[in-house]
N, C-alpha and C positions, 0 to 999 in steps of 0.2 A: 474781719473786724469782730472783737466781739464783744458782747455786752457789757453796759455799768449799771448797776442798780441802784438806783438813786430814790431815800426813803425821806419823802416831803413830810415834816414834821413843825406842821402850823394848824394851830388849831378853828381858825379862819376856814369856814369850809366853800365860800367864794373866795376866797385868795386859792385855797388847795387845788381846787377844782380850774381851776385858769392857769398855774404853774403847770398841774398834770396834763390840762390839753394841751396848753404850748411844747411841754418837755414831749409829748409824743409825735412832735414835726419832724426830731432828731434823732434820726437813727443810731442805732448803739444807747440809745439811754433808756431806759423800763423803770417807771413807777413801780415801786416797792415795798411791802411794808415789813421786810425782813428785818430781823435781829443784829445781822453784820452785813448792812450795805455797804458801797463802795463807798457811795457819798450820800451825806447827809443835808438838807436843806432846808434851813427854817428861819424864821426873823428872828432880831432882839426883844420880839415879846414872848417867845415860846421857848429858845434855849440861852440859858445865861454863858458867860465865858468859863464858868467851872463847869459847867454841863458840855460846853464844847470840849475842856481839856480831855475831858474822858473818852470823847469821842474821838477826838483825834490819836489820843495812846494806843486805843481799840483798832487801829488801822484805818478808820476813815477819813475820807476827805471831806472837809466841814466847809460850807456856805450858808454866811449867815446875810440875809436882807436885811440892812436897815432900815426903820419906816421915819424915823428924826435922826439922822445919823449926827456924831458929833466925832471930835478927833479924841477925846476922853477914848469915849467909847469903842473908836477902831480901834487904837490902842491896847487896849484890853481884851478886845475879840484878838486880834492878830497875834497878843503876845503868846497865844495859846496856839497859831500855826494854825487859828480857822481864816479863812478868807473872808472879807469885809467887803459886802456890796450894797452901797446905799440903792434904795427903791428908790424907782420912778415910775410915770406911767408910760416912758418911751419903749417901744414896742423892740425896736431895733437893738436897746439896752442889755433888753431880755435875752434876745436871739442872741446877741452876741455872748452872752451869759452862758446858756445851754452849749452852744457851739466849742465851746471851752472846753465843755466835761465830757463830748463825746470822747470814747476812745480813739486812739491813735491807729493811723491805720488807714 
């Protein structure tokens, strides 16, 4: 199996610091803070949908946390091919989150 670099991009440094210890339960996914990660991970308050568009042209795979999500605003995220996942504080949410982006394998 092998790795995805996944570079968490919120400027929130207790949301950052709790995505990065859960994302390190999952094998195959490594916090990152490279140039051309696989995936990229941030909310609608730190990357807008034109900021994901470039993200995602660049080769990445885009994850964006909603923290007020609205259907305007999936919309908008999605039409740019990033993935739209509203926040909760379900733990099980997360994991199933993570779980996703491991590699295949």
């Amino acid at each position: 199996m092998g790795e995805r670099s996944v570079r968490v991009d919120i400027r929130s440094d207790v949301l950052r610091r709790v995505l990065v210890g859960r994302m390190g339960e999952f094998p195959g996914l490594s916090a990152d803070d490279c140039s051309a990660p696989d995936v990229v991970l941030s909310t609608t308050a730190d990357c807008t949908p034109d900021d994901c568009a470039k993200l995602v042209e660049s080769g990445a795979e885009v994850v964006i946390l909603a923290i007020v999500p609205s259907r305007e605003q999936r919309l908008a995220y999605e039409s740019t091919g990033t993935r739209y996942v509203p926040m909760s504080g379900n733990s099980a949410e997360l994991s199933e989150l993570f779980s996703t982006l491991q590699p295949a394998g």
